[in-house]
Each structure stands twice: as structure tokens, then as C-alpha cells.
DORO-874543 format. One record per residue: residue number from 1; z, x, y of N, C-alpha, C in turn. Coordinates in Angstrom, 2 decimals. Layout:
<atoms>
<atom num="NUM" n_w="Z" n_u="X" n_v="Y" ca_w="Z" ca_u="X" ca_v="Y" c_w="Z" c_u="X" c_v="Y"/>
...
</atoms>
This chain:
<atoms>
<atom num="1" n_w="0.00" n_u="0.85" n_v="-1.18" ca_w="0.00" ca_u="0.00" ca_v="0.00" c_w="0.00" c_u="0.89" c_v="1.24"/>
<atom num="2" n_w="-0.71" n_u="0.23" n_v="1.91" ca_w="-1.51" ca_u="1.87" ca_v="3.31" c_w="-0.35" c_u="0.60" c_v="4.29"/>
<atom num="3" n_w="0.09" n_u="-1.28" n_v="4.50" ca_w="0.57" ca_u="-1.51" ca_v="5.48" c_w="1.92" c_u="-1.96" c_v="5.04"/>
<atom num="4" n_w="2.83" n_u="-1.34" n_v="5.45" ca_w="4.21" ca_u="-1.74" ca_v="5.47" c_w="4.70" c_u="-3.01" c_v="6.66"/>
<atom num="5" n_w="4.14" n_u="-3.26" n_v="7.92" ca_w="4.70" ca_u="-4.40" ca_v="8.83" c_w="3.30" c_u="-4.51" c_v="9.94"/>
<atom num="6" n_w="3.57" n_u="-5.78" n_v="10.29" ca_w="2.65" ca_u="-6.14" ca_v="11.09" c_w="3.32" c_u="-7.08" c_v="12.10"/>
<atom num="7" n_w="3.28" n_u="-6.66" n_v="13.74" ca_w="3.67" ca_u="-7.91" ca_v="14.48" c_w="2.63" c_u="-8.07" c_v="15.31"/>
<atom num="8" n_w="2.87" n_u="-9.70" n_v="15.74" ca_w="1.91" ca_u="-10.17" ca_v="16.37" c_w="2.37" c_u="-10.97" c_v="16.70"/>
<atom num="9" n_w="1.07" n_u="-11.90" n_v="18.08" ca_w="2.33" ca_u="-13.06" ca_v="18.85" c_w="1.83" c_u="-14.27" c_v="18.21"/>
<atom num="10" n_w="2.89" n_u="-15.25" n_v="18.58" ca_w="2.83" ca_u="-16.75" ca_v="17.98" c_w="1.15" c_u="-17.11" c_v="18.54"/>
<atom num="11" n_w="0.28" n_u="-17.75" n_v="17.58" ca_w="-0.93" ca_u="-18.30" ca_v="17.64" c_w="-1.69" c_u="-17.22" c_v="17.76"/>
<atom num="12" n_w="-1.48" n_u="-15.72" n_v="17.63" ca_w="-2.46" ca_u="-14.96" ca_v="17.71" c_w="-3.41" c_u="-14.92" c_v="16.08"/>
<atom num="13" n_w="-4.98" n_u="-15.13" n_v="16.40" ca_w="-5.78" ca_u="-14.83" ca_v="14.74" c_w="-6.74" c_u="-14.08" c_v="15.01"/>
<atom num="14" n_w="-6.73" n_u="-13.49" n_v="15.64" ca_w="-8.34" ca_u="-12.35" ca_v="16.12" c_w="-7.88" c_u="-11.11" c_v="15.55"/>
<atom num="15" n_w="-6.69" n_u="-10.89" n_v="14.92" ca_w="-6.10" ca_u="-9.79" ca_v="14.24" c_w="-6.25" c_u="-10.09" c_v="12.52"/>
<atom num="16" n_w="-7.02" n_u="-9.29" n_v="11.56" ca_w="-7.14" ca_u="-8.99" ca_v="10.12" c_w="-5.62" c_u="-8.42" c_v="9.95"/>
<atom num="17" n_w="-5.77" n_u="-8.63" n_v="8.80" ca_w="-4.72" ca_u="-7.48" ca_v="7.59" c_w="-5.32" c_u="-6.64" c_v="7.12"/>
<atom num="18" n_w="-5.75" n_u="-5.19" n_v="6.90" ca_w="-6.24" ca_u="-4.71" ca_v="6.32" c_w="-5.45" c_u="-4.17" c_v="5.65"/>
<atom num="19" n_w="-5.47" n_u="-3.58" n_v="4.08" ca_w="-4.81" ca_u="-3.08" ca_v="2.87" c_w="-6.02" c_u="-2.48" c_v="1.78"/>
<atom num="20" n_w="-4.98" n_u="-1.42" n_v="1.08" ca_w="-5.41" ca_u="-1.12" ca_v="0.03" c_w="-4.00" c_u="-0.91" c_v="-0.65"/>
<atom num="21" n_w="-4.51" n_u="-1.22" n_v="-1.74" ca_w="-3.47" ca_u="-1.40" ca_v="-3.07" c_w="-3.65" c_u="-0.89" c_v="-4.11"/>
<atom num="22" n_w="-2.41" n_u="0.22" n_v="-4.43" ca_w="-2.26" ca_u="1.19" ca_v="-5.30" c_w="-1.22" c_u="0.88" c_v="-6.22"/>
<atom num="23" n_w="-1.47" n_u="1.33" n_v="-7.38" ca_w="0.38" ca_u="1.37" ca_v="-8.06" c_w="0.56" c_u="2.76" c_v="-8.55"/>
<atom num="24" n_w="1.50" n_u="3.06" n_v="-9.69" ca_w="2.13" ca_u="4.25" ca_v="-9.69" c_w="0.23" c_u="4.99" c_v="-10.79"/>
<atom num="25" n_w="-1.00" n_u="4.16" n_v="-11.22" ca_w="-1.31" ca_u="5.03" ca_v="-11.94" c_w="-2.88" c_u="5.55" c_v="-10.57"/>
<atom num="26" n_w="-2.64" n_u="4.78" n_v="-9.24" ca_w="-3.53" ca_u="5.38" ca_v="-8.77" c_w="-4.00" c_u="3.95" c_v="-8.15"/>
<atom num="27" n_w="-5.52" n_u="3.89" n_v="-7.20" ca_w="-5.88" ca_u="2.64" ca_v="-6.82" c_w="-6.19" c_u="1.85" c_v="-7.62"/>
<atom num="28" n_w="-6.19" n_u="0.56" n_v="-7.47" ca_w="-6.84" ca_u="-0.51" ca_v="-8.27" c_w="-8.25" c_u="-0.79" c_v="-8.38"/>
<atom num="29" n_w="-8.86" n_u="-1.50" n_v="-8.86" ca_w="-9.72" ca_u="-1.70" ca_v="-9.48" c_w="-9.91" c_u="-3.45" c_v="-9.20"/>
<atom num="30" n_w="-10.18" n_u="-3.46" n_v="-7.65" ca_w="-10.14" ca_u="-4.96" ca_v="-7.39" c_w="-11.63" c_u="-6.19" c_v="-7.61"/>
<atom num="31" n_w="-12.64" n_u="-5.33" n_v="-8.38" ca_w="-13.66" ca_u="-5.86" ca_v="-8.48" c_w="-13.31" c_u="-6.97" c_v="-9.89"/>
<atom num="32" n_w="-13.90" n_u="-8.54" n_v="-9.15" ca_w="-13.47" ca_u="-9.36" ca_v="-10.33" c_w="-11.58" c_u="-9.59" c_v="-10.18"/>
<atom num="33" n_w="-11.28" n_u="-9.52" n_v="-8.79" ca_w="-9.64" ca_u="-10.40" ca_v="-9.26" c_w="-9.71" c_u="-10.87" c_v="-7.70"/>
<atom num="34" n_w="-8.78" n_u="-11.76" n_v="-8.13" ca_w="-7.79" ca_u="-12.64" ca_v="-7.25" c_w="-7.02" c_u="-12.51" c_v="-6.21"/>
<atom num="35" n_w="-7.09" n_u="-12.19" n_v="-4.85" ca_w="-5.78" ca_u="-11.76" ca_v="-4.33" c_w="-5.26" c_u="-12.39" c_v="-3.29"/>
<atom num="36" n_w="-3.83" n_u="-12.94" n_v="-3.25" ca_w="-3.40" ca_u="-13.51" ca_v="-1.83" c_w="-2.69" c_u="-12.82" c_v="-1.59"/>
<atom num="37" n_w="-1.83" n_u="-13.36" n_v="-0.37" ca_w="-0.98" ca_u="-12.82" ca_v="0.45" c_w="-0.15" c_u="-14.11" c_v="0.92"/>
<atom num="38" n_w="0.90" n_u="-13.88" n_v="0.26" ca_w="2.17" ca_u="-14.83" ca_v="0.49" c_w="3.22" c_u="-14.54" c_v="1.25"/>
<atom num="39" n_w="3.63" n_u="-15.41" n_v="2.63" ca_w="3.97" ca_u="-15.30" ca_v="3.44" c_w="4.65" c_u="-16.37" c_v="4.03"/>
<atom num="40" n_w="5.86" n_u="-16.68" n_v="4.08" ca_w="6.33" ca_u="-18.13" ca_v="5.31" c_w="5.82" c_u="-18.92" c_v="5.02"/>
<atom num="41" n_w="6.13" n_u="-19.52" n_v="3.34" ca_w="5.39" ca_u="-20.91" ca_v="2.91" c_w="3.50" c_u="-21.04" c_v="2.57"/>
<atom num="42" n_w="3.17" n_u="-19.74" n_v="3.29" ca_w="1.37" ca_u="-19.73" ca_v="3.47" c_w="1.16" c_u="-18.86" c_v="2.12"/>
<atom num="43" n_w="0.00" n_u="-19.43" n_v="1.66" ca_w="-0.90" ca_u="-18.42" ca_v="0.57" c_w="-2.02" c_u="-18.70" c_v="1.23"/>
<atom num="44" n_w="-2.46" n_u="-17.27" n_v="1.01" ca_w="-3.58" ca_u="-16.77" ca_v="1.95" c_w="-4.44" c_u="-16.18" c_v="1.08"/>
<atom num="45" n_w="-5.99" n_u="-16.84" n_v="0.93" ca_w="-6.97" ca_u="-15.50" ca_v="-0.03" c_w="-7.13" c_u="-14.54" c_v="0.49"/>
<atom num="46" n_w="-7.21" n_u="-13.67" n_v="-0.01" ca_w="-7.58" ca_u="-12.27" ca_v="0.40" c_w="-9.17" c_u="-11.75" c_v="0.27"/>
<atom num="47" n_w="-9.91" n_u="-11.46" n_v="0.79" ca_w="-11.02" ca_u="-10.80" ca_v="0.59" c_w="-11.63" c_u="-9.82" c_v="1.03"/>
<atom num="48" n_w="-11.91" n_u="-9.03" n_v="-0.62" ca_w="-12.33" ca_u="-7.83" ca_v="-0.82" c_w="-13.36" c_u="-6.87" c_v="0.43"/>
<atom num="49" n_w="-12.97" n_u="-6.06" n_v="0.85" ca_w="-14.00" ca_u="-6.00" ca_v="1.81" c_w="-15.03" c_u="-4.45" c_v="1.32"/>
<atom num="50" n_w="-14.02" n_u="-4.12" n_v="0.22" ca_w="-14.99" ca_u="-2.78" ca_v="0.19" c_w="-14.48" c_u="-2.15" c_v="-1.53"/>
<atom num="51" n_w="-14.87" n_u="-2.81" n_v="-2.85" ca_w="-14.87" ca_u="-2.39" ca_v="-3.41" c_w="-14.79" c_u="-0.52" c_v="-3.82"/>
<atom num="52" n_w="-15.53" n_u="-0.28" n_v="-3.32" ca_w="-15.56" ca_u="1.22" ca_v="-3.47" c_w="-14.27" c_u="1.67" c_v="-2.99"/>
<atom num="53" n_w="-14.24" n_u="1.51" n_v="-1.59" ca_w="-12.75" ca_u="1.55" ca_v="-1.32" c_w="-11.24" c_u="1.23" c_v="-1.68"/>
<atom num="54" n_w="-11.49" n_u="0.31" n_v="-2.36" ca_w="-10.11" ca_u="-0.54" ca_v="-2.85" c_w="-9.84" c_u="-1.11" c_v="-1.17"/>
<atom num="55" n_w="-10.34" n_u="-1.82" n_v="-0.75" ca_w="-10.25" ca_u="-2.74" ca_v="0.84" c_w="-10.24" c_u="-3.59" c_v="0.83"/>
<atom num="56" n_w="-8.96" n_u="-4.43" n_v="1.07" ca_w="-8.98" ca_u="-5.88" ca_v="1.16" c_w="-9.09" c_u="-6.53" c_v="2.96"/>
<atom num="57" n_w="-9.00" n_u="-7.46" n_v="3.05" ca_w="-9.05" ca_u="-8.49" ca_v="4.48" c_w="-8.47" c_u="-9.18" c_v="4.07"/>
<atom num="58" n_w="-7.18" n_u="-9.70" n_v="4.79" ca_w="-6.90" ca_u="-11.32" ca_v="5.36" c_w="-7.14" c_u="-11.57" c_v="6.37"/>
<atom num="59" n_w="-7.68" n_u="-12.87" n_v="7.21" ca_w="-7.58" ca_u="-13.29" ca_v="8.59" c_w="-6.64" c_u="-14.66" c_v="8.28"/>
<atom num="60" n_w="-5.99" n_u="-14.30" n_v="9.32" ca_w="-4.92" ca_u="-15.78" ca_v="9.67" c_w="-5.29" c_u="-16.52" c_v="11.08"/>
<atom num="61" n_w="-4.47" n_u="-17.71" n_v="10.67" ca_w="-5.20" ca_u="-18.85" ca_v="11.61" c_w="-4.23" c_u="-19.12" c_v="12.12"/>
<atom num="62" n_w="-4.32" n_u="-20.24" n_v="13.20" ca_w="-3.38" ca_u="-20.51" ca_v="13.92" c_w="-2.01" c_u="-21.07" c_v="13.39"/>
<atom num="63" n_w="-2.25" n_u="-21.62" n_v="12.10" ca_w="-1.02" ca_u="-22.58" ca_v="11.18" c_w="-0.34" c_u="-21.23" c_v="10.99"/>
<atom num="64" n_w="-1.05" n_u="-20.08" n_v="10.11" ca_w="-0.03" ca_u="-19.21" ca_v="10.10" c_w="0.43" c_u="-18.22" c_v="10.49"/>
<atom num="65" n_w="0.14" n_u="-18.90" n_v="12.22" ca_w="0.98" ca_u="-17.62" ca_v="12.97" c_w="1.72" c_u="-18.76" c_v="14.04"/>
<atom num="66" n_w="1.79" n_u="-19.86" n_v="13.60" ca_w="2.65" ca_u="-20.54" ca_v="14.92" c_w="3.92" c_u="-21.06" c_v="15.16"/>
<atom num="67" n_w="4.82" n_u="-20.43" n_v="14.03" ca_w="6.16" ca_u="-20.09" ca_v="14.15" c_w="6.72" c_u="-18.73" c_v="14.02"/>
<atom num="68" n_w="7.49" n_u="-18.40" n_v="15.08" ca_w="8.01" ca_u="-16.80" ca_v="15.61" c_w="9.08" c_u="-17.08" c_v="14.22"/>
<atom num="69" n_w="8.90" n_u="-15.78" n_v="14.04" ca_w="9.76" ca_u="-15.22" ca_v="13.09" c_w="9.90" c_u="-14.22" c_v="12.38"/>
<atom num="70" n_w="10.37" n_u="-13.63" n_v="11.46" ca_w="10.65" ca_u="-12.50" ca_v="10.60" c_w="10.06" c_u="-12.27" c_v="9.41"/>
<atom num="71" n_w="9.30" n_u="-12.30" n_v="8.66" ca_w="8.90" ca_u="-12.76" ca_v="7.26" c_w="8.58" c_u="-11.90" c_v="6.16"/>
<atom num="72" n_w="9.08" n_u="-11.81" n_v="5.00" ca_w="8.44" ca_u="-11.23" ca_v="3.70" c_w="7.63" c_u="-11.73" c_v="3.20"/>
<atom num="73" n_w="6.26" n_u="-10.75" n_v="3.02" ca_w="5.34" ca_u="-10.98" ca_v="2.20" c_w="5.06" c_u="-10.20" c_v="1.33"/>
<atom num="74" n_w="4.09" n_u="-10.68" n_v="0.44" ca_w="3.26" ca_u="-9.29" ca_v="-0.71" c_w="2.04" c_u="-10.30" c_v="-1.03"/>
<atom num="75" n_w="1.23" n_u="-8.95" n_v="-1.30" ca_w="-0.08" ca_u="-9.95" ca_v="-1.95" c_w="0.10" c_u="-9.78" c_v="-3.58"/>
<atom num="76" n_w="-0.40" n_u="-10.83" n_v="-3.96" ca_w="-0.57" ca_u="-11.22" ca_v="-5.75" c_w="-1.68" c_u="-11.37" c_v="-6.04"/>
<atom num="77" n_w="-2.19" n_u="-10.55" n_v="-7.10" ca_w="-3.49" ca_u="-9.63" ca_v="-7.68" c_w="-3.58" c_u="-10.30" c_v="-9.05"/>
<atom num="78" n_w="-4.25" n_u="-11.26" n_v="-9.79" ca_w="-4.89" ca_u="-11.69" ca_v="-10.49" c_w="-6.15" c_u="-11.04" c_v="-11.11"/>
<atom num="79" n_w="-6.09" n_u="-10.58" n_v="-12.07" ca_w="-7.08" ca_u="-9.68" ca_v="-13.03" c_w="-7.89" c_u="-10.98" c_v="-13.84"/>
<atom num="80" n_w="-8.74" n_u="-10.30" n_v="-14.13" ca_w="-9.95" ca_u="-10.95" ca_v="-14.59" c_w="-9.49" c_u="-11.53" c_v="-16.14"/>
<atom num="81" n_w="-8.53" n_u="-10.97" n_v="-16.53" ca_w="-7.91" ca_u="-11.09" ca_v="-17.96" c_w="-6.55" c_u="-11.77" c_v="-18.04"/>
<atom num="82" n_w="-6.28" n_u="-12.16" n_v="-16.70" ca_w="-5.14" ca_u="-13.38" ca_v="-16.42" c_w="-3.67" c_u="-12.51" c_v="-15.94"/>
<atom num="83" n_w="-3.64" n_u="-11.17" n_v="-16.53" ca_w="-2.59" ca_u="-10.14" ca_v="-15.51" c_w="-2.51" c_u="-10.31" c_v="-14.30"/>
<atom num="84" n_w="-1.05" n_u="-10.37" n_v="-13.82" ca_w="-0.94" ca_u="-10.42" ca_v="-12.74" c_w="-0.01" c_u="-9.26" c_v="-12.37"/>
<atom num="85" n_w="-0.15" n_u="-8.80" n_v="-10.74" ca_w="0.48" ca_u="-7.44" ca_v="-10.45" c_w="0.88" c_u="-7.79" c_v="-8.97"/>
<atom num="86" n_w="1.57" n_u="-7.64" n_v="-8.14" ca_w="2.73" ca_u="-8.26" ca_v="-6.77" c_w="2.61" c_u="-6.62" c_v="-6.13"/>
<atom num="87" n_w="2.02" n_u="-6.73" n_v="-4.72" ca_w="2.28" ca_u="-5.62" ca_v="-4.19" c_w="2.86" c_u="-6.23" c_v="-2.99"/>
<atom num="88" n_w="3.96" n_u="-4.72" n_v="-2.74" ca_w="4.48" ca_u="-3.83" ca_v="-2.59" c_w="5.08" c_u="-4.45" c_v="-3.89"/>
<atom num="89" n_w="5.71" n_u="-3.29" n_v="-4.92" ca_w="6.19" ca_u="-4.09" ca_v="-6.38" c_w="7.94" c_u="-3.57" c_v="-6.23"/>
<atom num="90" n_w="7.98" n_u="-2.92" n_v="-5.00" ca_w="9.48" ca_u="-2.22" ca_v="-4.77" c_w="10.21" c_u="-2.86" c_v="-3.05"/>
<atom num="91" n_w="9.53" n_u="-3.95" n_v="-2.92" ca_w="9.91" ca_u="-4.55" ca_v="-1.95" c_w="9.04" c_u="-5.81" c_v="-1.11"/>
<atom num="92" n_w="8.99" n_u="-5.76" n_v="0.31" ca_w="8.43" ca_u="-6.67" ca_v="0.99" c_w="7.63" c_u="-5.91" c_v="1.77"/>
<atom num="93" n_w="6.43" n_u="-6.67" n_v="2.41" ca_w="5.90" ca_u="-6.09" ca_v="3.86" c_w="6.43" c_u="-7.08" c_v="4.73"/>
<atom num="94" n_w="6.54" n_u="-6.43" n_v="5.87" ca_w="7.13" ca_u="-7.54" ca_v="7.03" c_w="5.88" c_u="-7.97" c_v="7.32"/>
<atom num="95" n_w="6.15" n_u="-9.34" n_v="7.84" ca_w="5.49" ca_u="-9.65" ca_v="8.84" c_w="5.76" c_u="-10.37" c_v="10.14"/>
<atom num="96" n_w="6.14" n_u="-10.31" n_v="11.61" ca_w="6.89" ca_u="-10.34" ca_v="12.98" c_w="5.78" c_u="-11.04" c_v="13.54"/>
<atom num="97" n_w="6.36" n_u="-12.60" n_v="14.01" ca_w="5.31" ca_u="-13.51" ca_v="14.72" c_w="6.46" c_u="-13.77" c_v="16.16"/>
<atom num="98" n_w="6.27" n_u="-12.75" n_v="17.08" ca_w="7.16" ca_u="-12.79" ca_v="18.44" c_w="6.32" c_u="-13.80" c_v="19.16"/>
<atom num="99" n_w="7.30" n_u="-14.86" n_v="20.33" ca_w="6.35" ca_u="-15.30" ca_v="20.64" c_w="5.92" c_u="-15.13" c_v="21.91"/>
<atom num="100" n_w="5.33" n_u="-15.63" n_v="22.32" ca_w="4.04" ca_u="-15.41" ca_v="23.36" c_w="4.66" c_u="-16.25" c_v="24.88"/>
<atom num="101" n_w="4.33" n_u="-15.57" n_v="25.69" ca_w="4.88" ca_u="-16.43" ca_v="27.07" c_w="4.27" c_u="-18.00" c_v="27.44"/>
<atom num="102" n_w="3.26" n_u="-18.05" n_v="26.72" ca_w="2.97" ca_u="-19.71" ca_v="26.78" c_w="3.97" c_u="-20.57" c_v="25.84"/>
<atom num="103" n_w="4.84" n_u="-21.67" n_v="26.81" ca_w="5.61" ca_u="-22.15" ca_v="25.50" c_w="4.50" c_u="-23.48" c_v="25.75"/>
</atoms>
């Protein structure tokens, strides 16, 4: 995992997630799986942006950025063979929705 925390303000979505996801035997092998990103009630697909790379994308929308708050997430990796694998697998990534001077 290349992102440990991300903040951003309430209703902001012009901002991606970008990630790559490793475990202890090296990068993954995300061609052919599944991946979200679970967060503050939201599951989010993830999409692949660069196989070669091991590069994922999320973009978020306004639903899930429009309560300020503190949040644990990880994305969940679905293999083509029904395995499933939870990154960060030794914790959370934050994610910080401060809010914005428009109330």
C-alpha cells in the first residue's frame, strides 16, 4: 500500500485515490479481480487503471464525501477464484472529510 491517509473537504470529488497493493510476497496481480474500498458505510469499486503497474483508481462523489469526519478504510480484493485479500491487512487507511467554509 503506496496510501496510508487522505484528507479532503466535505463535498470535495475532483480528487482520485490512487493505490497500489502489495502483500508480504510482492505486488498483486490485479488483472481479473474485484476491488472496493470500504469506507463510512460506502463501498466503492475500484478501477484498475494500470495493470502493468498494479494501479488502482477510486473517484468519490458527493454522497461520499458529505459528512466531516475521521474514517477507516481498506480496499477488498476479490480473485478470480473467489479468494479474498483486505488491504492494508495490518490496519486501516484514514480517510479525513474536514469541512469546508460553505455551511
Amino acid at each position: 500500500m503506496s496510501l496510508e491517509s487522505l484528507t479532503i473537504k466535505r463535498g470535495d470529488t475532483g480528487l482520485g485515490i490512487k493505490a497500489n497493493l502489495s502483500n508480504e510476497i510482492g505486488n498483486l496481480d490485479l488483472k481479473d479481480t474485484s476491488i472496493t474500498l470500504l469506507f463510512g458505510g460506502h463501498e466503492i469499486e475500484a478501477k484498475v487503471s494500470s495493470v502493468h503497474d498494479n494501479e488502482l483508481m477510486v473517484f468519490l462523489n458527493e454522497e461520499h464525501t458529505s459528512k466531516v469526519g475521521s474514517y477507516d478504510a481498506e480496499f477488498k480484493v476479490e480473485f478470480k477464484d473467489g479468494r479474498i485479500e483486505t488491504f492494508p491487512s495490518d490496519g486501516y487507511l484514514k480517510i479525513n472529510i474536514i469541512r469546508d467554509l460553505k455551511e
